[in-house]
N, C-alpha and C positions, 0 to 999 in steps of 0.2 A: 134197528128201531125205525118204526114208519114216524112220520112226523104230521099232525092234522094242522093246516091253519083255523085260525076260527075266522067267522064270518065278520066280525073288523078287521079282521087281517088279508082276508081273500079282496076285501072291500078296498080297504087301501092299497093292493096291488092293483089294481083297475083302474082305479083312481091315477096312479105312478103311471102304467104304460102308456094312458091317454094323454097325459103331461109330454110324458117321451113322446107321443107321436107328432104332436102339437106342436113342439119344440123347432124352433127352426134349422133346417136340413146344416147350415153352418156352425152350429154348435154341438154337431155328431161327431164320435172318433176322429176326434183332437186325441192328441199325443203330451204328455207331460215331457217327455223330449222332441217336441217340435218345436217349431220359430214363437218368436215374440209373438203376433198376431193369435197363433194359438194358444199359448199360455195367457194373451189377454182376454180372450174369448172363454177360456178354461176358469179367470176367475169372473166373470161376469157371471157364469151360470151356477158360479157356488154361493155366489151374492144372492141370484134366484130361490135357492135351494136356503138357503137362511132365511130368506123375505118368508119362506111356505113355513118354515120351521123344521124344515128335512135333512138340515146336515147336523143335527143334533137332538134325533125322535127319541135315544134312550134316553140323556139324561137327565137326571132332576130338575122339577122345573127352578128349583131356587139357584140353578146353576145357567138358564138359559134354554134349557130342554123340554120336552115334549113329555117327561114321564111314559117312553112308550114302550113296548115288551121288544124283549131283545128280537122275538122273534121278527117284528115288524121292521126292525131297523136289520134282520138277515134281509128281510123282501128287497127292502131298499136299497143295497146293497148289490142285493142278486141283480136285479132289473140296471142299474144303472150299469153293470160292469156286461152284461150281457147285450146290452142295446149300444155299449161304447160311447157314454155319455160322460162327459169328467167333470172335475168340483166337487168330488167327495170331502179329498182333505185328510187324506189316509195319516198324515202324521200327528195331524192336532191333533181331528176327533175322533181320531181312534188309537190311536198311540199315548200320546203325551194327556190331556186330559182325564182317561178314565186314571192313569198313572196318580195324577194330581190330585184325583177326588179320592183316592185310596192314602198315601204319601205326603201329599204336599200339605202346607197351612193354610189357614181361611183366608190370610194374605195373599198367598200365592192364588189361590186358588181366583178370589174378589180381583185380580190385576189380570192372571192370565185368562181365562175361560173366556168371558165376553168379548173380547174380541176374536178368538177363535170360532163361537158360535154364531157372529156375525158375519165370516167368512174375509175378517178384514185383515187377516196374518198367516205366512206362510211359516211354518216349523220346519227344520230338516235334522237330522240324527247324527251325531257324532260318536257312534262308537267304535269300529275298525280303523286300527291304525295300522302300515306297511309294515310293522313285524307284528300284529295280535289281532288278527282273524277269529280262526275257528276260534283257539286258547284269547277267547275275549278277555280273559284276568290278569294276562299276561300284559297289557297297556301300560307303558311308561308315560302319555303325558301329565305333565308334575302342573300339580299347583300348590303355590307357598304360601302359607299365612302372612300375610301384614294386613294387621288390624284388622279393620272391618271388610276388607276382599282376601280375595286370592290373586293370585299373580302365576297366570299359566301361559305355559310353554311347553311345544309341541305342536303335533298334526296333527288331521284324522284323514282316513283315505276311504275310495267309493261310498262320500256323503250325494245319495242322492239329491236336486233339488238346491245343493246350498247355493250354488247364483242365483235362485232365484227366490232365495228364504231371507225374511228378517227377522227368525230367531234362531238359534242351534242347542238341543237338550243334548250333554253331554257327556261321558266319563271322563274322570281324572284320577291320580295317585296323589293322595293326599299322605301319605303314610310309607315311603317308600321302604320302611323295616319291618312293616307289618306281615300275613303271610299273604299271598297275591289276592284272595278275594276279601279279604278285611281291612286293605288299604287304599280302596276305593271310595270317591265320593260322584254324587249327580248333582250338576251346574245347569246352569239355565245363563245364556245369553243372548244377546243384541248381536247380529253378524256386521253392522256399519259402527263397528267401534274400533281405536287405535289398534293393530298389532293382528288382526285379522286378514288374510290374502285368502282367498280362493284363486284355485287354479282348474282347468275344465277338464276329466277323461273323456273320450270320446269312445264309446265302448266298439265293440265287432260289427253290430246292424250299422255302422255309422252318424249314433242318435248322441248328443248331447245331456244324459243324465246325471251321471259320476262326475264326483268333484275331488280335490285334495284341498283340504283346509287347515294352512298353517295360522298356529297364534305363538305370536314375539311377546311374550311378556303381558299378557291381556290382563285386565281388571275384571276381576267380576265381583258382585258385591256378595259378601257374606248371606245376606237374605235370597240370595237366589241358589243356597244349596237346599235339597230338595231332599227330606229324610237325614238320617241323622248324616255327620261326618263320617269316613269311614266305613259305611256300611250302605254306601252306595250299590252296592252289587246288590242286593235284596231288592231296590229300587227298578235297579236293569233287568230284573230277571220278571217284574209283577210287567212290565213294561213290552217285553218280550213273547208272553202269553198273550197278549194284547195284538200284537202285530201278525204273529203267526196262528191265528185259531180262525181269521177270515173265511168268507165265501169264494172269494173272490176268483180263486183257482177254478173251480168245478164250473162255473159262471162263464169264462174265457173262453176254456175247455169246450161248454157246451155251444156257444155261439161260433167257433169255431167247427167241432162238429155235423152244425146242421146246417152250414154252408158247405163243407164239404159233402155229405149227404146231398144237397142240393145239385154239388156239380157233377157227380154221381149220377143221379139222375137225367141230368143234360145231355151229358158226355160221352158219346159211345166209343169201343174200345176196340182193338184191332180183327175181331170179331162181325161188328158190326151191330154189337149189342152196345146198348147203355153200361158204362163204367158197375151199375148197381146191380146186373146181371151177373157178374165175373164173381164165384163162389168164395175167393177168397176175400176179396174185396167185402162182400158181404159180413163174410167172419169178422175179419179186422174192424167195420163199422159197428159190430153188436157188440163185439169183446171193449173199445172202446165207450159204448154208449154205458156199458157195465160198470166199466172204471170211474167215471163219469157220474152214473145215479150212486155207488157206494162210498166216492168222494164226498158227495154233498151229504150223506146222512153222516157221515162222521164229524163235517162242520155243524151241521145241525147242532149235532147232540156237545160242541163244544159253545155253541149261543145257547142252548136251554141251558148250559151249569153256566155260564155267566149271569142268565133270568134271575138264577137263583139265585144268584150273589155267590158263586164257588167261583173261584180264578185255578180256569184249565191249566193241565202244568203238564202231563205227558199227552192227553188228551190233542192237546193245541200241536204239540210236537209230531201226532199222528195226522193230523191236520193237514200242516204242511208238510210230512214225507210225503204225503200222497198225491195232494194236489199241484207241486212241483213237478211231480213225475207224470202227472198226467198233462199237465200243459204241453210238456217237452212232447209228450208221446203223440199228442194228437197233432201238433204242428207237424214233425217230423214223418208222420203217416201221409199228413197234405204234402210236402214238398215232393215223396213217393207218387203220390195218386195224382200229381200234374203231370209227371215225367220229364220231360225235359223242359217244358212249361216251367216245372218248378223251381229250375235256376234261376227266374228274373226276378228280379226286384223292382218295386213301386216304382211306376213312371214307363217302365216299356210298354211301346201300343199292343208285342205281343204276349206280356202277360198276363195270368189266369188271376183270376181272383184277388188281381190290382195287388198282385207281388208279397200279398199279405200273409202269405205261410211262409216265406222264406226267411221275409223280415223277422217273422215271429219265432222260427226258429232260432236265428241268430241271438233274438234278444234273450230269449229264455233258458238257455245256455246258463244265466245265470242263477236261476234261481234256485237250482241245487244246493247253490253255494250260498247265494245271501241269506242276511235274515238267520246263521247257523246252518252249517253245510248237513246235508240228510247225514252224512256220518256221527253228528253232534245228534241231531233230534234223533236217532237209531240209540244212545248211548243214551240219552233222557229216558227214552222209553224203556230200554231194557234195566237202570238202573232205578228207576222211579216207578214205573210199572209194572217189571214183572219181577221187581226187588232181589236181581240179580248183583254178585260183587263184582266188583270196581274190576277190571284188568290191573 
């Protein structure tokens, strides 16, 4: 399916890129794993992005939002992830929020969103714990009823963000006899409360994003379970469609792309041609730019059924098998198309392209895996989409 903007929408991207060019050169690709200075520069410009009303153009305006079409809020999206601009806020307003205005109460809803929409609160996710990855249902940690809280205990592991988040949306096992996805509930907390330790993983590129997050006996209040008790997994799954149906892939992909394109044309080869001359090279750069334009129409078409109020469910999962695999693909064709260039990392005088395919490779290693390893969204799709049985 082709996708048309209409002319508000082509309008408001013109609008964004002149913003991006405006923008001053030190609040460009920052890293949400970089130093303090950058994560404080990272929320200054999401502060910015609230002032305009752009880190929350879809939603209701009685929630803080712009009422604006999903599509306009793909542009926004598109453009900021492609020009490496940060302050989006991928866990509130786009994770946890839409969740809330679906799930939550008009309490929750009146306490959490505004300050989310005003860019003044960092969220991060608690759900993989060191034995319950893929099998997300499989999670032991326990929370116990007394009285008006819970009293949980347990970890979560690769919590992107939690140093630097002050709140955590969660899973627990409320029900430990019940069958693994009916004994589930979704909590909401404060990360600077009694019994909470973060500890820091330092992933392979050597960046600071991955956390381990134990709680000794945490309090949480009863008003902060989100949908019924118990049946927190319906919650994590509406939540999960949400995280995985982004632009965001195809966006990376293509700015990465047409830098390497770029050096391609710079770059002559041991020929004495330009890199963009060498036939295969050539191939490799169309078969990508393919992967690439047929990524983004499948995001596409996962914001127009959110427009419409549908919440994608194999759709979002086709989403992100594709657009993981394209990330990895086009980093990994740059680390190739440096040559030996392409061992260096950020910061050597003689690396290509300021070390950024290699870093990027390293880091995207993971995204097969998070967020639901392709092996999981392959098994969504074939059991929900092409209503195939179960193995």
């Amino acid at each position: 399916m082709r996708y048309e903007f209409t002319a508000e929408e082509e309008q408001f991207r013109a609008e964004l890129v002149e913003w991006i060019d405006e923008l001053d050169d030190d609040y460009k690709g920052l890293s949400e794993a970089g130093s303090d200075d950058d994560w404080a520069k990272s929320l200054e410009v999401r502060r910015m992005l609230a002032d305009k009303g752009w880190l929350t153009l879809h939603w209701p305006v009685e929630y803080g939002g712009q009422g604006a079409s999903m599509m306009k809020q793909v542009i926004f999206t598109e453009e900021m992830v492609y020009h490496s601009i940060p302050g989006r806020d991928g866990f509130g307003t786009r994770m946890l929020a839409p969740t809330l205005m679906v799930h939550g109460t008009e309490e929750q809803r009146k306490e959490y969103l505004p300050p989310i929409a005003r860019g003044d609160v960092q969220w991060c996710q608690g759900y993989s714990e060191p034995d319950s990855g893929s099998d997300l249902a499989s999670l032991q940690m326990r929370a116990v009823d007394d009285g008006d809280h819970y009293v949980v205990t347990g970890s979560k592991i690769w919590t992107s963000q939690a140093h630097r988040a002050d709140h955590i949306f969660f899973l627990v096992r409320t029900d430990p006899d019940a069958p693994k996805h009916r004994g589930i509930s979704f909590l909401l907390s404060e990360t600077n409360v009694p019994g909470i330790r973060i500890e820091p993983i330092i992933n392979m590129a050597g960046h600071h994003q991955f956390n381990q997050v134990f709680f000794d006996e945490v309090r949480v209040p009863k008003a902060n379970l989100v949908g019924e008790e118990n049946r927190g997994w319906y919650v994590a799954a509406t939540l999960l469609d949400f995280e995985r149906s982004g632009i965001d892939y195809p966006a990376q992909a293509q700015r990465a792309l047409d830098e390497l394109i770029a050096y391609a044309k710079g770059m002559k080869g041991v020929t004495g041609l330009p890199l963009s001359e060498d036939p295969d090279t050539r191939r490799r750069l169309v078969d990508l730019q393919i992967q690439v334009d047929s990524t983004r129409g499948v995001a596409y078409e996962v914001a127009d059924m959110q427009g419409r109020g549908e919440i994608p469910n194999k759709e979002a999962s086709m989403a992100k098998t594709l657009g993981t695999r394209l990330v990895q693909d086009v980093h990994r064709f740059g680390v190739d198309l440096l040559g030996m260039y392409g061992q260096l990392r950020p910061g050597s005088y003689l690396s290509q392209l300021d070390g950024r395919m290699l870093d990027a490779q390293l880091g995207t290693v993971a995204y097969t895996i998070f967020a639901g390893t392709t092996e999981i969204q392959k098994n969504i799709i074939a059991t929900r989409g092409l209503g195939l049985p179960r193995g």
